[in-house]
N, C-alpha and C positions, 0 to 999 in steps of 0.2 A: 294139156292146155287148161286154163283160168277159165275161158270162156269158149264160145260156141267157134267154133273150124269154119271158115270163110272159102277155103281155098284148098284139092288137093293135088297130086302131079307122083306118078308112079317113075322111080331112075333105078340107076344103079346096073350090073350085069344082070342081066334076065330079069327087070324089073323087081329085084328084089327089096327096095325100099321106096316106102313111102312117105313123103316131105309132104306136109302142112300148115296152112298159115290159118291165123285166128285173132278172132279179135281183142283176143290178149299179148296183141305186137308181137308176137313171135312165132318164127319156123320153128318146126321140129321135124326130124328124121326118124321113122320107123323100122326097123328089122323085122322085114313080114315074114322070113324063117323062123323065126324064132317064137316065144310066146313071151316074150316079156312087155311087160305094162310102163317099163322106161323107157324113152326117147335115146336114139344112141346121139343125136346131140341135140340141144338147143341153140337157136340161132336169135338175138336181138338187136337191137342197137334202131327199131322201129319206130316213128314218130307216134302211129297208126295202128288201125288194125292192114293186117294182111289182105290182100285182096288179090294179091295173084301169085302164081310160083309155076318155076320150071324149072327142067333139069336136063340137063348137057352132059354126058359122061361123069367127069367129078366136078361138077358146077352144078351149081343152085342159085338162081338169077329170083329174085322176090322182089315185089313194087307193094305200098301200101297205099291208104287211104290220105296222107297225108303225104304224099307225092315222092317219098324214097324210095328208089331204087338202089339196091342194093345184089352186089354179087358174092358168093364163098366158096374158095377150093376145099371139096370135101377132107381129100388126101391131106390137107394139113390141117384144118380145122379155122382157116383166115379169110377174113374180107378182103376182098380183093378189087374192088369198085364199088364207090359208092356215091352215086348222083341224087339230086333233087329235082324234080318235076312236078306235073301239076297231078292232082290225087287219082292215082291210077286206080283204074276199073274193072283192068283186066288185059291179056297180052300177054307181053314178053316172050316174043319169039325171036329168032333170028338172031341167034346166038354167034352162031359162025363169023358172024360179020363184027362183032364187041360195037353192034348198036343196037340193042334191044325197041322193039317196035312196042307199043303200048297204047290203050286206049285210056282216055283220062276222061276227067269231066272238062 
C-alpha cells in the first residue's frame, strides 16, 4: 500500500491469506505462506479510503469511506457487486444472505 492499512480480515483455506484495505483506496491480498513483499492481487475501483473488509471462502466483500461497497470472486479475479451507500465505518457481515449488514455514519 501508498498509505497507512485502515482495515485487516484473515480468508482463504486455513486462513492463509491476508486482505487489507488502506487509505490508498485499495484491497490487497497477502500470501502469509510465502515471504513475498507482493500482493498476490490488488483490488480498486474505490471512491475512498477502505474502511472495512471480509472474506467468505473465495469472496471479499470491502465498503469505504465514501460509501462503496463492493464485492470480488477471488477464483476469477472479478467484481462481482458493486453498490453505493452511505460512508461505511465498519461491518460487512452476513454474506450468506447477498446483503451485507454495515455500519455507516
Amino acid at each position: 500500500h501508498s498509505e497507512r492499512v485502515n482495515t485487516l480480515a484473515y480468508g482463504g483455506v486455513g486462513d492463509g491469506v491476508l486482505v487489507s484495505g488502506s487509505y490508498d483506496s485499495t484491497v490487497k491480498l497477502w500470501d502469509l505462506r510465502s515471504r513475498a513483499l507482493v500482493p498476490l492481487q490488488s483490488l480498486g475501483g474505490f471512491t475512498d479510503s477502505v474502511t472495512a473488509v471480509r472474506v467468505h471462502d473465495a469472496e471479499v466483500v470491502a465498503g469505504c469511506g465514501g460509501g462503496d461497497v463492493r464485492a470480488f470472486d477471488l477464483r476469477k479475479g472479478q467484481l462481482t457487486s458493486d453498490c453505493g451507500l452511505r460512508a461505511i465505518t465498519d461491518g460487512l457481515g452476513s454474506l450468506e444472505s447477498n446483503c451485507p449488514l454495515v455500519r455507516s455514519l
